[in-house]
C-alpha positions in Angstrom: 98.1 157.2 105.8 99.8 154.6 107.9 102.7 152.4 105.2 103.8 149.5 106.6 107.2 148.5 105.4 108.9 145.9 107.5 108.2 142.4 107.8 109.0 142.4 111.9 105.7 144.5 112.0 103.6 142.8 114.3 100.3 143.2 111.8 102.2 141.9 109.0 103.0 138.8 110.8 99.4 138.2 112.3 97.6 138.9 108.6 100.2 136.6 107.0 99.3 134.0 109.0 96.0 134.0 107.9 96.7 132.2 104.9 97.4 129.2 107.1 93.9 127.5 108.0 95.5 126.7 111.4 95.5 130.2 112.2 92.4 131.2 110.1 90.7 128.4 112.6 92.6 129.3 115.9 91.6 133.2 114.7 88.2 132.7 113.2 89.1 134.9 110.8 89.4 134.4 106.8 90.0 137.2 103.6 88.7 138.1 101.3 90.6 139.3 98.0 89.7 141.9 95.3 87.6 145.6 94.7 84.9 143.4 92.8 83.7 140.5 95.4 84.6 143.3 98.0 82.1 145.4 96.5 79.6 143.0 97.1 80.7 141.4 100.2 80.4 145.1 101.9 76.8 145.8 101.5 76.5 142.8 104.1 79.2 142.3 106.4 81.8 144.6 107.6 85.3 143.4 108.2 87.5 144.0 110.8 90.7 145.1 108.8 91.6 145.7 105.4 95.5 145.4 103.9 95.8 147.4 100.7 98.9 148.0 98.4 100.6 151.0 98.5 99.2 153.5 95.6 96.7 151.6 94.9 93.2 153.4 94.5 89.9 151.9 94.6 87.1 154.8 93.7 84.2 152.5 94.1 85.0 151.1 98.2 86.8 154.9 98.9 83.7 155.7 100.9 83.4 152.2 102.9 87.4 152.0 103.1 87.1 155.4 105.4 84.7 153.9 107.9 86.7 150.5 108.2 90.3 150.1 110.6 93.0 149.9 107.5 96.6 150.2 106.5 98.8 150.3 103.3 101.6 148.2 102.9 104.6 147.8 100.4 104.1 146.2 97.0 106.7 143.4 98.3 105.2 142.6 101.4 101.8 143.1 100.2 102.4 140.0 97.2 103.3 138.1 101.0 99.3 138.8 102.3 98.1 137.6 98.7 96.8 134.0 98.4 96.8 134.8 94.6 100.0 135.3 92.4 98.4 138.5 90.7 96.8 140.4 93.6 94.5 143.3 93.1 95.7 144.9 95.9 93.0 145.0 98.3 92.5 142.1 101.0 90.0 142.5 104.0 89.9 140.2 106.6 85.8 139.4 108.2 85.3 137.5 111.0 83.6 133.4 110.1 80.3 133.1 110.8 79.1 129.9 112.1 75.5 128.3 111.7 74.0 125.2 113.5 71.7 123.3 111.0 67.7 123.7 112.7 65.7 123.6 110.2 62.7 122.2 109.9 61.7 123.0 105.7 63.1 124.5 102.3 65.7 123.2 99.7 69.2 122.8 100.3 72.1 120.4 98.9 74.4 118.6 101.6 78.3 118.3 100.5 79.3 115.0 101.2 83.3 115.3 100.9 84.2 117.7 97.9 88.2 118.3 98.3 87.9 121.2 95.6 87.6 124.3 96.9 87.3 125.5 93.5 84.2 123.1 93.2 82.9 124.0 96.8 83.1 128.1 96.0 80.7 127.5 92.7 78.5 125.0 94.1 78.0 127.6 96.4 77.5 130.3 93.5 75.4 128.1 92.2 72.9 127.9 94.9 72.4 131.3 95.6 72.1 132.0 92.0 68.9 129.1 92.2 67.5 130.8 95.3 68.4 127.7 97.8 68.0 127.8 101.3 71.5 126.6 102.1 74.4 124.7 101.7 75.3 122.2 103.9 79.1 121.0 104.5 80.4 117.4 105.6 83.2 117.3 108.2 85.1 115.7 105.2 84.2 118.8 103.1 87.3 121.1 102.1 87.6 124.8 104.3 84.9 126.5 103.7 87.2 130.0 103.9 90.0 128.3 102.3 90.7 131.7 99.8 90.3 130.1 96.4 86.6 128.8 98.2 85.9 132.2 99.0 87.1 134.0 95.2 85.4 131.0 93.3 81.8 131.7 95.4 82.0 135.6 94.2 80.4 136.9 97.6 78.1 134.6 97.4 79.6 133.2 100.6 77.8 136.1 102.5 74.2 135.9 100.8 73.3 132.3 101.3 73.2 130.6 104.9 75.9 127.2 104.8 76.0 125.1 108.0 79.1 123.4 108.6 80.7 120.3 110.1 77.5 118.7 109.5 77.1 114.6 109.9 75.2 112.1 109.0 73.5 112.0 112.0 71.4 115.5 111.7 69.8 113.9 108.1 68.7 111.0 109.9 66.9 113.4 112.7 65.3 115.4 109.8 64.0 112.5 107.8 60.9 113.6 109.1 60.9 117.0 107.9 63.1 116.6 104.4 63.0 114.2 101.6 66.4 113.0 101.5 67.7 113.1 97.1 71.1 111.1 95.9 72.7 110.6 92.8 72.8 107.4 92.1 73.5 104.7 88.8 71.2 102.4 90.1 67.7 102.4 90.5 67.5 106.1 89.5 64.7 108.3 88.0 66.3 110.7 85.2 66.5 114.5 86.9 64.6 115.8 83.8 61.5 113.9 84.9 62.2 113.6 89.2 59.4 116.1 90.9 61.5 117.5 93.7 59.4 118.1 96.4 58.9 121.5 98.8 61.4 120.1 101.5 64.2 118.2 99.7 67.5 117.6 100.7 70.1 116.7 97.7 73.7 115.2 98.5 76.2 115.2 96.1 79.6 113.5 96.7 82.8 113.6 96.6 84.5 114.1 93.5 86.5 110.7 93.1 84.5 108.5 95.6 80.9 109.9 95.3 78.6 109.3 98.3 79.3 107.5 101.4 77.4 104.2 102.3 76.0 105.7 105.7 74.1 108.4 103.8 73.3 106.4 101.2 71.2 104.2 103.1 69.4 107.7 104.6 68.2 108.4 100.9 64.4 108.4 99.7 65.2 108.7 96.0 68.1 108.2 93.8 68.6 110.3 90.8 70.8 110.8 87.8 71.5 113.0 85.1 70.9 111.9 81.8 74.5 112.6 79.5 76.2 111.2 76.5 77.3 107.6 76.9 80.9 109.2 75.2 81.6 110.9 78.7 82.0 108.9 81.9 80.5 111.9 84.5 80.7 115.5 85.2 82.6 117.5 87.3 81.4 118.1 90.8 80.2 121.9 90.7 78.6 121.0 87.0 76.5 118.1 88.5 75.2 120.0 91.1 74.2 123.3 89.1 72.6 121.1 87.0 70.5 119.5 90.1 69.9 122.7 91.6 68.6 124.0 88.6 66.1 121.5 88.3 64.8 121.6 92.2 64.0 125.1 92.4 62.5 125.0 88.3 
């Protein structure tokens, strides 16, 4: 067993940096925190390195841990790999995957600017949970492999395809193929009562500012969700569970 001690180790130093989305980018590299996402997370990707705290045992990932390049490190400079302030003691590190958006049918919500990546990691739950097709990111969209994205989506980051760095421009090529869904105050059908069709695609918008004017004029159908006239909206991630809920129904 290899226990890395020093903070002038060169691997220390490189994994550290990771948490830095300069270097996560520059890398194309992002981690992944904790024995229960990791758990799922293995039976479909393997990563290139794992970081684990000294004397720390995980039963359940012995047997994948064996096959994959690892190393133990300190407690002290272990709490320096952790994006979290109570780590679990395991971090692996998977190389980003990257998907152009091609396709031609299916369901799939379009991110229009969320800044949370709270919100973005269980939107992205959410739609794998409701059997979407995939999730697809605005440039303005937070990182997708910011770590609090990545512990919020519960693996769910690996199961369902997301297309990033996606503009307005690709929706208007597919307005052939996809019926293009907003939320929307005004002139708005209630979601109980909207019939989402086969090929839909539903934008929701940013948290404070909601959905640009250039997609806006793309949509086919505005929509809202009926609530309580004591509460002014819903948070983000809500919303669009909600909405995804009712398109795949």
């Amino acid at each position: 067993m290899t226990l890395i001690k020093s903070s002038s180790n060169n691997k220390f130093k490189f994994y550290k940096s990771l948490l830095e989305k300069k270097y996560r980018d520059k890398e194309k590299i992002f981690l992944v925190e904790g024995p229960i996402v990791l758990e799922e997370a293995l039976k479909i990707y393997k990563p290139i390195y794992m970081a684990i705290e000294e004397e720390k045992q995980f039963e359940n990932l012995k047997k994948d841990i064996e096959k994959i390049s690892h190393d133990y490190y300190s407690k002290s400079l272990f709490s320096s790999l952790s994006s979290t302030v109570n780590s679990q003691g395991i971090i692996a590190y998977f190389k980003k995957f990257e998907r152009e958006f091609k396709e031609k049918e299916g369901k799939y919500i379009y991110l229009d600017g969320i800044k949370d990546p709270g919100n973005l990691g269980g939107i992205i739950r959410s739609a794998d949970a409701f059997n979407l097709n995939g999730v697809i990111l605005s440039k303005e969209t937070v990182d997708l492999y910011n770590p609090k994205t990545v512990r919020s989506s519960m693996a769910s980051i690996f199961r369902i395809p997301i297309y990033q760095d996606v503009g307005g421009d690709i929706l208007y090529k597919n307005r052939d193929n996809f019926k293009i869904v907003t939320t929307s105050l005004n002139n708005s059908t209630s979601s109980r009562e909207y019939k989402f069709e086969k090929n839909t695609i539903l934008i929701i918008g940013n948290e404070a500012h909601g959905i640009g004017e250039d997609l806006m004029k793309l949509s086919d159908d505005n929509i809202v969700i009926p609530i309580s006239r004591q509460v002014d909206s819903l948070n983000a991630n809500v919303a669009a569970s909600i909405l995804m809920y009712e398109m795949t129904k």
